[in-house]
C-alpha positions as CSV (number, residue, x, y, z in Angstrom):
1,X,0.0,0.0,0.0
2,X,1.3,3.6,-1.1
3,X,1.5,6.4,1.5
4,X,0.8,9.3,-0.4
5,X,1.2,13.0,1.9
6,X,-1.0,15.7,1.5
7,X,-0.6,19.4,0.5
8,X,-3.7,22.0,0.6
9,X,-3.0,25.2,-0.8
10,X,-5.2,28.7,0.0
11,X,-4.2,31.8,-0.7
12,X,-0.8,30.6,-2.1
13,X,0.4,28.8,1.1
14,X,0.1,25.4,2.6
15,X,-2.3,25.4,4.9
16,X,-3.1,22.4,7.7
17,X,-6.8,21.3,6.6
18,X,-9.0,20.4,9.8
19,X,-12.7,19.0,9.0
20,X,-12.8,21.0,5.5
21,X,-13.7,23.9,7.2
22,X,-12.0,26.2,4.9
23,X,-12.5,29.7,6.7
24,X,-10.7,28.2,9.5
25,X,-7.4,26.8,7.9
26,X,-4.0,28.2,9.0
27,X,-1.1,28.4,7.3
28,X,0.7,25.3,8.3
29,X,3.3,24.3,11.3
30,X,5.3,21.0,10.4
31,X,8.1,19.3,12.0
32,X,9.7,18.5,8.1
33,X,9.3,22.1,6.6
34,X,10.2,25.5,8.7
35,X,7.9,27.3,5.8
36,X,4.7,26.6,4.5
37,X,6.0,28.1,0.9
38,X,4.1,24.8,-1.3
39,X,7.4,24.7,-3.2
40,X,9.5,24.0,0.2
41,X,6.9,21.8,1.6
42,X,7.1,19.8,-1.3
43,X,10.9,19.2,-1.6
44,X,10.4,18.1,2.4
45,X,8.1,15.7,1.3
46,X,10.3,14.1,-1.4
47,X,13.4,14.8,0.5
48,X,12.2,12.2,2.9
49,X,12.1,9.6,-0.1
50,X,8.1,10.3,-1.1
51,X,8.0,9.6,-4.7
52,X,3.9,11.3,-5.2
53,X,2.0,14.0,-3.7
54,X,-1.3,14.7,-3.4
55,X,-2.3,18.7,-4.0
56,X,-5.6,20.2,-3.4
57,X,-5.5,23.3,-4.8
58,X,-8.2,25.2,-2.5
59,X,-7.7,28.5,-4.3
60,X,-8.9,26.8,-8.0
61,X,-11.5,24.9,-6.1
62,X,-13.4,27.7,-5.1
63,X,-12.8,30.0,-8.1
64,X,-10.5,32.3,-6.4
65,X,-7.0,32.0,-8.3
66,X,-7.0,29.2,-11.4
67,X,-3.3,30.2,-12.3
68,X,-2.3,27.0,-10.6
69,X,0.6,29.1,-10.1
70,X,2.0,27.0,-6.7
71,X,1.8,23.6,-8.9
72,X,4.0,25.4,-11.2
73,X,6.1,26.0,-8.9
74,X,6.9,22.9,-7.2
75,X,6.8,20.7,-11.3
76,X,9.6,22.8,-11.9
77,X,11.5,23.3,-8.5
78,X,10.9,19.7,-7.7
79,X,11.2,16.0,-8.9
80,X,7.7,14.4,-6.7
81,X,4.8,13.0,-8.7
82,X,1.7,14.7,-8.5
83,X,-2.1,14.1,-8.6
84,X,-3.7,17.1,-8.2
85,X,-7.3,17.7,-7.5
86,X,-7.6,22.0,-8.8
87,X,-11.5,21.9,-9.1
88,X,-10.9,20.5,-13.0
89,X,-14.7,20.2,-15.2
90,X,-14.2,20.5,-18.1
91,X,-11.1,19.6,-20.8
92,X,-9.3,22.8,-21.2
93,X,-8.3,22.8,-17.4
94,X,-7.6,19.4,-17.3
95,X,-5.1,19.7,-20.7
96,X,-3.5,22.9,-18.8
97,X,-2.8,20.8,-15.6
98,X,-1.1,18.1,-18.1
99,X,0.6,20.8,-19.7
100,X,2.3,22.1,-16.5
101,X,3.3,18.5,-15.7
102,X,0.7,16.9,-13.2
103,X,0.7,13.0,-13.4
104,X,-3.1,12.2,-12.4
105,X,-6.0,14.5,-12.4
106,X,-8.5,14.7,-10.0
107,X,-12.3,14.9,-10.4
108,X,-13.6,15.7,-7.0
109,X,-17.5,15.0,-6.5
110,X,-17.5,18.6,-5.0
111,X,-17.1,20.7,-7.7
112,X,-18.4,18.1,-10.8
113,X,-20.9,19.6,-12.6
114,X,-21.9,17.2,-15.4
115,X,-21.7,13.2,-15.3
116,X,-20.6,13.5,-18.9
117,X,-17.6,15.3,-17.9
118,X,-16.1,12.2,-16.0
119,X,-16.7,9.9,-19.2
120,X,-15.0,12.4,-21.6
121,X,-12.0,12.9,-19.2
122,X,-11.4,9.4,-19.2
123,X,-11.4,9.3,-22.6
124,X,-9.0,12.0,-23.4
125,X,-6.6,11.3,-21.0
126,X,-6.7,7.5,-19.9
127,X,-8.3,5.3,-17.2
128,X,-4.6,5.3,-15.3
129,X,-4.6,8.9,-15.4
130,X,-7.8,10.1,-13.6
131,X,-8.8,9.2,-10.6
132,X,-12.1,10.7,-8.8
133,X,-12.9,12.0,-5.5
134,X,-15.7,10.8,-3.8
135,X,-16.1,14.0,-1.8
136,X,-18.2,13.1,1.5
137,X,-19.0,14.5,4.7
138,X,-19.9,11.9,7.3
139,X,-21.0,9.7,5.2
140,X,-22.7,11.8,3.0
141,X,-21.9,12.6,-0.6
142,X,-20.9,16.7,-1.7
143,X,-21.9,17.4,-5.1
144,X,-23.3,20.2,-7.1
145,X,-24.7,17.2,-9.8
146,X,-28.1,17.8,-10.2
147,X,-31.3,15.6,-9.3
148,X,-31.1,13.3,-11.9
149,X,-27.6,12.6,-10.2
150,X,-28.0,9.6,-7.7
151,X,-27.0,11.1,-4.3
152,X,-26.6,8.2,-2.8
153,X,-22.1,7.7,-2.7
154,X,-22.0,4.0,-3.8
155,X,-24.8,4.1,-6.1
156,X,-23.0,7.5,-8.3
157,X,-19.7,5.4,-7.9
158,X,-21.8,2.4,-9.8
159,X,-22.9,5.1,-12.9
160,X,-19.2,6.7,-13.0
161,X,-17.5,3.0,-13.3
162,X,-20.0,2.3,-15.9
163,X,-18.6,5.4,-17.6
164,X,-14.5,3.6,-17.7
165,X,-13.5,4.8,-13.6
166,X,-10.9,2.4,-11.9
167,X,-9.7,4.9,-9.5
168,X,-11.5,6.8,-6.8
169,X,-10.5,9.0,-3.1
170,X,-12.7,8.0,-0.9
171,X,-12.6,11.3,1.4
172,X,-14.7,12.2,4.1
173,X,-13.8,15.7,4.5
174,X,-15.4,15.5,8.3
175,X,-12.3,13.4,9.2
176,X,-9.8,15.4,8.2
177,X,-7.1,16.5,10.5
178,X,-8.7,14.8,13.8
179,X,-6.6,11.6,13.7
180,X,-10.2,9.9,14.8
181,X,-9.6,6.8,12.1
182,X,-10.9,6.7,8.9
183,X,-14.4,5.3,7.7
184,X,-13.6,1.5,7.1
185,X,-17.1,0.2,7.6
186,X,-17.6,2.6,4.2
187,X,-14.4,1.7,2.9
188,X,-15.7,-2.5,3.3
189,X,-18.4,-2.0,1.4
190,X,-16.8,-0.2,-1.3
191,X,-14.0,-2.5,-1.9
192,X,-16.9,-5.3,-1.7
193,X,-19.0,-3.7,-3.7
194,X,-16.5,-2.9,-6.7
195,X,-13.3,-4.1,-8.7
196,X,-11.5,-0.5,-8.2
197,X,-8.3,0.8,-6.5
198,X,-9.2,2.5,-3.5
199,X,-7.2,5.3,-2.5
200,X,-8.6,7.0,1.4
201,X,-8.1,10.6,2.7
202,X,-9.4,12.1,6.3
203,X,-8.6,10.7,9.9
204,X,-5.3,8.5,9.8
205,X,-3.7,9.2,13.3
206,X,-1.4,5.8,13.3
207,X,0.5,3.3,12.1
208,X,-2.3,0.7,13.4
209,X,-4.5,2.6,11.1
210,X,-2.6,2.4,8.4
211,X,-1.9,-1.4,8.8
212,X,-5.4,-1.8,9.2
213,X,-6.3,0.1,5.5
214,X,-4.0,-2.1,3.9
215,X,-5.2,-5.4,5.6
216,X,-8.4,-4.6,4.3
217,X,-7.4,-3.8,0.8
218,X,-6.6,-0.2,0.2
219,X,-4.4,0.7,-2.9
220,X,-3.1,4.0,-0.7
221,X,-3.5,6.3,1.8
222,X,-2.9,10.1,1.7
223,X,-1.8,11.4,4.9
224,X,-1.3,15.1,6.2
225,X,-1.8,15.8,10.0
226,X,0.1,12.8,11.1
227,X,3.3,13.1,8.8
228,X,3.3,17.2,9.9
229,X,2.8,16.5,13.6
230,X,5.4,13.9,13.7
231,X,3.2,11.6,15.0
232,X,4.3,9.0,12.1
233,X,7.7,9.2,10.4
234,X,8.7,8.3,7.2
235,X,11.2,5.9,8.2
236,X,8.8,4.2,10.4
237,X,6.3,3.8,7.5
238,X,9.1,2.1,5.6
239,X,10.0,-0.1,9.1
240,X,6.3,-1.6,8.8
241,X,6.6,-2.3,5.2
242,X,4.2,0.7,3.7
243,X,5.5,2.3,0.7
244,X,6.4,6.0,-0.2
């Protein structure tokens, strides 16, 4: 199982994400960067052997700056994979995230507009390439999809693998930041439910949880809070036989 970390950007720095409530992020405090520049964040990251990060590019998200400027940045001050989630709907913002040098492009739930969109993105870049984010909030699915969507998370996943998806983030937005352990009563049901790789975001506070994701049959985790508080190292990741 891959250990992916996390960077959120607002307001062109990286800030430390709790709960997804956005109004109340900080710019971040980390034991493995004295900055929270993206760029330098970054290059802590895959100076501790990281080979992919995950961005979430909060100020594209919301509409406030698309420049992706900070991705920018760290493709061409750095050597890290990334999938980046920068609120992409239609085809001209995903080719200008492949453009700047992004590996995987996100779809997040949150900011999808059109089912169509997920079919076509697929198609134009590849099925290895795309990876959607099943944006939740306690169990409950975020979207702006209209009411012809299915609101129900498992039963959208069904449509959207029907449309070519064989990646998805499960993400419950609720969890972030609080260490509380992620959702792996969801998580069972979802890897039961479908032939997909399985990639989870929000609540990781240990090790134990992290054996636990992979015992049950997680592709990857991403990982923030825990890797910034110290509370799990990268060299202990590799110790237990979790990948970077």
């Amino acid at each position: 199982m891959k250990i992916i970390p996390v960077l959120d950007i607002l307001n062109g720095f990286a800030v430390h994400a709790i709960r997804g409530l956005r109004k109340e992020y900080k710019p971040l405090k980390s034991v493995i960067s004295v900055s929270p520049d993206p760029l330098e964040v970054a290059r802590a990251f895959e100076n501790l052997g990281f080979t992919e990060l995950y961005i979430a590019d909060l100020d594209a998200i919301s509409g406030v700056d698309c420049s992706f400027s900070s991705i920018r940045k760290i493709v061409d001050g750095s050597n890290i994979r990334l999938m980046v989630d920068g609120g992409v709907s239609d085809i001209r913002r995903a080719r200008e995230l492949l453009q700047i040098g992004v590996s995987k492009i996100i779809v997040g739930t949150e900011t999808l507009t059109s089912m169509d969109f997920v079919e076509e993105v697929i198609r134009f870049l590849g099925r290895e390439r795309v990876l959607l984010s099943l944006d939740l909030r306690n169990g409950h699915l975020i979207t702006n999809l209209g009411s012809d969507v299915p609101t129900e998370p498992l039963s959208l996943l069904r449509r959207l693998c029907e449309m070519g998806l064989t990646q998805v983030i499960l993400l419950d937005l609720a969890r972030v930041g609080c260490g509380e352990g992620a959702d792996t009563a969801f998580l069972r049901h979802l890897l039961g439910d479908f032939d997909l790789k399985v990639y989870v975001g929000g609540g990781v506070g240990s090790c134990e949880d992290l054996l636990q994701l992979k015992e049950l049959g997680a592709t990857g985790v991403l990982l923030a809070t825990a890797l910034h508080s110290g509370v799990i190292r990268a060299g202990r990741l590799v110790e237990v036989g979790l990948e970077l």
